[in-house]
Each structure stands twice: as structure tokens, then as C-alpha cells.
C-alpha positions, 0 to 999 in steps of 0.5 A: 500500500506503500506505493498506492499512497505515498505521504505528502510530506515524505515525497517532498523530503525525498524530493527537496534535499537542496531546499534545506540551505536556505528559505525557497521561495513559493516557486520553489517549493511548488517545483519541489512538490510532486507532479501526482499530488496536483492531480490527488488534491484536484479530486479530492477537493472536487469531490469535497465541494460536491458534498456542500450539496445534497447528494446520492451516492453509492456507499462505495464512492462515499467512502473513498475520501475517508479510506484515502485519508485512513490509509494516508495517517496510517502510512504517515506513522508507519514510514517513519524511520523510528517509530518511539513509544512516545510518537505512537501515544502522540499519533493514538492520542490524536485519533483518539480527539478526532474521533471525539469531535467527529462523534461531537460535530461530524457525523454524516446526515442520511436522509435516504437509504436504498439498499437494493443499489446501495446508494446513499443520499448525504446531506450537503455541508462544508465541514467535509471540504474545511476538514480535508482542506485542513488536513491537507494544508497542515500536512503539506505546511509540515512537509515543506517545513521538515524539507526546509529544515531538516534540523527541526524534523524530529520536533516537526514530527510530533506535529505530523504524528498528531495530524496524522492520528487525527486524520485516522481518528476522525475519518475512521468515525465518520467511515463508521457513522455512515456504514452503521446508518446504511446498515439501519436503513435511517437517518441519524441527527448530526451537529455540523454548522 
């Protein structure tokens, strides 16, 4: 799974070992980005905009998003070079908060279920496109910055463990949420404005 979804923030590390001398401009930083992470953010943010409207989807589809980010926290903690006690209760915790606030504030609104073609139709909202242009932002920022200066990657890495677990977290809730409403054939209340 390694190669199927490799991290931001590795890939500019591994790509961006000349941008450590010195501040690079934001034409540098674009260059050293990836040429596959333009065309993920553009589906990403295409399909998180879709979701600021009422919309009927198959389960599948509807749980894309989140499996994407599940896999991309996930690996953000398994390819570090060392993984410490520390930096896995840091990334545990973090799960731990984002699955809380998606308990709190994130939940999917299904105002209809149709089992027979297993398709779901979700509220629209925001909060899908603030939380994933959120995570998005944080982890390319700490990428950029831990390419930028290598001599702070191991306090950066904290941070990243942290939007990493997160990400789990609060994807992982949703991912769930959402199965367990198709699952009953019923909508459930969410707080999410």
C-alpha cells in the first residue's frame, strides 16, 4: 500500500534535499512538490465541494475520501524511520480527539437509504471540504517545513504524528457513522454548522 499512497510530506523530503540551505521561495517549493499530488488534491477537493450539496451516492464512492485519508495517517506513522513509544501515544492520542469531535460535530446526515443499489443520499455541508482542506494544508505546511529544515524534523514530527492520528481518528468515525446508518436503513441527527 506503500506505493498506492505515498505521504505528502515524505515525497517532498525525498524530493527537496537542496531546499534545506536556505528559505525557497513559493516557486520553489511548488517545483519541489510532486507532479501526482496536483492531480490527488484536484479530486479530492472536487469531490469535497460536491458534498456542500445534497447528494446520492453509492456507499462505495462515499467512502473513498475517508479510506484515502485512513490509509494516508496510517502510512504517515508507519514510514517513519523510528517509530518511539512516545510518537505512537502522540499519533493514538490524536485519533483518539478526532474521533471525539467527529462523534461531537461530524457525523454524516442520511436522509435516504436504498439498499437494493446501495446508494446513499448525504446531506450537503462544508465541514467535509474545511476538514480535508485542513488536513491537507497542515500536512503539506509540515512537509515543506521538515524539507526546509531538516534540523527541526524530529520536533516537526510530533506535529505530523498528531495530524496524522487525527486524520485516522476522525475519518475512521465518520467511515463508521455512515456504514452503521446504511446498515439501519435511517437517518441519524448530526451537529455540523
Amino acid at each position: 500500500m506503500r506505493s498506492l499512497f505515498p505521504v505528502i510530506s515524505l515525497s517532498i523530503l525525498a524530493s527537496a534535499p537542496a531546499m534545506a540551505q536556505e528559505a525557497p521561495g513559493l516557486g520553489a517549493i511548488i517545483s519541489h512538490t510532486p507532479l501526482w499530488v496536483w492531480p490527488l488534491l484536484a479530486y479530492v477537493l472536487t469531490m469535497t465541494l460536491r458534498a456542500t450539496k445534497a447528494r446520492t451516492a453509492s456507499l462505495t464512492r462515499l467512502l473513498a475520501i475517508p479510506a484515502l485519508f485512513i490509509v494516508w495517517g496510517v502510512s504517515g506513522l508507519l514510514m517513519r524511520q523510528s517509530i518511539g513509544l512516545g510518537l505512537g501515544l502522540d499519533w493514538l492520542a490524536m485519533a483518539c480527539i478526532g474521533a471525539l469531535l467527529a462523534s461531537c460535530v461530524g457525523r454524516p446526515v442520511l436522509l435516504a437509504v436504498d439498499r437494493e443499489r446501495r446508494q446513499v443520499t448525504l446531506a450537503g455541508s462544508w465541514a467535509p471540504f474545511v476538514r480535508v482542506t485542513a488536513i491537507i494544508a497542515a500536512k503539506y505546511s509540515l512537509g515543506v517545513m521538515m524539507a526546509v529544515r531538516p534540523d527541526m524534523r524530529g520536533a516537526l514530527a510530533w506535529a505530523d504524528a498528531a495530524v496524522s492520528g487525527f486524520s485516522v481518528g476522525y475519518f475512521l468515525f465518520w467511515a463508521v457513522w455512515l456504514y452503521a446508518g446504511y446498515a439501519a436503513g435511517f437517518s441519524r441527527p448530526m451537529i455540523q454548522r
